[in-house]
N, C-alpha and C positions, 0 to 999 in steps of 0.2 A: 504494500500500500504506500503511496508517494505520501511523503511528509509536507506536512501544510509548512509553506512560504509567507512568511509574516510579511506586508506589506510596507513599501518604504515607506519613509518619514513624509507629512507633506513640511512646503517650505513653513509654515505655521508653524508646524509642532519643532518646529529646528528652534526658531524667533524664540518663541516660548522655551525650551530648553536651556537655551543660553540665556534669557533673561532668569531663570529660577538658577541655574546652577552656577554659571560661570562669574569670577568677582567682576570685570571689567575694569578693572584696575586702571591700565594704559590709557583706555580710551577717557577715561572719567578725568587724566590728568590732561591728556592732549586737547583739554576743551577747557580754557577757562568757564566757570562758572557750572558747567555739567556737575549734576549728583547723579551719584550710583540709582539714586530711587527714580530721578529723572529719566537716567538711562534707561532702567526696567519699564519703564512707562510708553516711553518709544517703542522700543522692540513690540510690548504688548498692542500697541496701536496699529503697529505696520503688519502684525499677524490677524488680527480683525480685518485689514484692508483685504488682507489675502484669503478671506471667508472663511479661515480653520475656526470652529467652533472650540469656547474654553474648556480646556480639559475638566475634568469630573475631579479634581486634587485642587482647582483652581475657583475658588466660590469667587461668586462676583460679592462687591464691597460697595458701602455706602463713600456719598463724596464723602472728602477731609472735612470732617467737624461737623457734620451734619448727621447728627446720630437720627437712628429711625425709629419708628415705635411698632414698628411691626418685623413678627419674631423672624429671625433668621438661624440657618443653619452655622451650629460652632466652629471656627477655625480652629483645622488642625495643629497650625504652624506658624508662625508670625517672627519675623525679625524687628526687635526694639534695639531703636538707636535711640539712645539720652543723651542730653546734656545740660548742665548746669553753667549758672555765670553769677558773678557775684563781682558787679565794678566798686572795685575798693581792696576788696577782699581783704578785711571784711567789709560789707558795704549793700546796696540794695541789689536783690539775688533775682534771682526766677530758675525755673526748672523745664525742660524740654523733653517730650516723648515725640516720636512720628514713626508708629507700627504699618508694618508692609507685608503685605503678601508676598509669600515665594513668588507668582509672578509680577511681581514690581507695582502690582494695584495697592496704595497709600488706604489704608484703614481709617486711621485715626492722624490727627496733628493735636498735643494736649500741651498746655502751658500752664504754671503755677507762679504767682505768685508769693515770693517765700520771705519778705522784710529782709531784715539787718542780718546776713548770712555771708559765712564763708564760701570760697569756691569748691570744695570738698564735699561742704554740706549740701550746699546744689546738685554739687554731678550724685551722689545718694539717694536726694530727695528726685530728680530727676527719673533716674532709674527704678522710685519709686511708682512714678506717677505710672509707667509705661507698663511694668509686669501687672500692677493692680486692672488694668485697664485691658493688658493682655487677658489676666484671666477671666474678666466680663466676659469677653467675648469668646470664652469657651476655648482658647490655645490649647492645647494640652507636650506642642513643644515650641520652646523660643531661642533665640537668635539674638543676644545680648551685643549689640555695636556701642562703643565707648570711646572720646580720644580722652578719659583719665586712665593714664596707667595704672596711678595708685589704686584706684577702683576695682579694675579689672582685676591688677595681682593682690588686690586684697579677698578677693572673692574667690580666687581661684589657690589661695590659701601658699602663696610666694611671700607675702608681706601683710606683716600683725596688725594689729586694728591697736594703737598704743592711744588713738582718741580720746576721752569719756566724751565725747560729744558726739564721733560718728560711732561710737560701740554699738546704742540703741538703733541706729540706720543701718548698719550692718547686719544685725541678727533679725531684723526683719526681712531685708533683702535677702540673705543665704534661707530662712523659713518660707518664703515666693517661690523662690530659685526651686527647692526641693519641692512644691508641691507640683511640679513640672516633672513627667516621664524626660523627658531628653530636655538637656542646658549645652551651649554654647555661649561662651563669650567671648570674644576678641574687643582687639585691642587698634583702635586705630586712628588714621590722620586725620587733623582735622579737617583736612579740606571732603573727607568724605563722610562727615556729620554735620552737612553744613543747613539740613533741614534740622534738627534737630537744636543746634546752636540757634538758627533765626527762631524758635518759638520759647527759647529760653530769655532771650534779650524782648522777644514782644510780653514774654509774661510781666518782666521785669518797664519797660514803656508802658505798657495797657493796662500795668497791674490787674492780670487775670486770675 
């Protein structure tokens, strides 16, 4: 009996591939002003032109900030990018979330408002805002994007939490972290958290 021949790719399901899986690194520098989320956004546009329907792994998402009231199916997966800013430091803060689909569809854009705060305690509270938010929305894995190092290798247990001031942000964050099947967190430049930086600096203008 001839063995069944799996059918190629179309050009869609490619678009869609490398926006879910590949970093885009290169390209996101060879463009002033391009973000990684941007990037995912394009590719997922130019796959819709070419009529591939969304995969069944890829739920479609409400716009940025326009939460809905009617119920939707849980996202599996979600990448949170945070960040925190505090002009002064210490000085007046805000906090940045901007959750993404594996295929580059923007979830959410969240901003907080945080007073007289260090920059530490921001990128925390930040990371705060995003997994709480993650887990509304039913995640069950996330995709931690950060440019504080200390954050990162304090969570990933390279570097002590010597704070008393971030010790209680911490142990709430690692108690998130665990209530997640699969964690991921990297560590990266700023230039490719630059969504998450602008909704930290409008928390902190717009006092959100």
């Amino acid at each position: 009996m001839p063995r069944a021949t799996k059918p190629p790719p179309s050009e869609a399901d490619i678009l869609r591939h490398i926006a879910r899986e590949e970093p885009l690194t290169a390209t996101v520098r060879a463009f002033r002003g391009l973000t990684r989320e941007r990037l995912g956004q394009l590719l997922e546009e130019a796959a819709e032109r070419l009529g591939g329907p969304p995969g069944a792994a890829e739920p479609s998402a409400p716009a940025p900030a326009e939460p809905s009231e009617e119920p939707r199916e849980p996202l599996p997966r979600l990448r949170v990018y945070s960040d925190g800013a505090a002009r002064g430091n210490p000085g007046p803060s805000g906090a940045g979330a901007v959750l993404i689909e594996p295929g580059g569809k923007v979830v959410a854009q969240l901003g907080k408002y945080l007073g007289h705060q260090t920059n530490n305690y921001a990128e925390y509270s930040a990371l705060l805002l995003g997994l709480k938010h993650a887990k509304a929305l039913g995640a069950k894995e996330v995709e931690v994007f950060a440019d504080s190092e200390l954050l990162i290798r304090q969570l990933g247990g390279r570097y002590q939490v010597k704070s008393a001031t971030l010790r209680p942000l911490y142990e709430e964050a690692v108690k998130l972290l665990n209530e997640f099947s699969r964690v991921k967190l990297v560590h990266v430049p700023r230039e490719m958290n630059a969504a998450a930086d602008e909704m930290s600096n409008r928390a902190i203008d717009e006092k959100l």
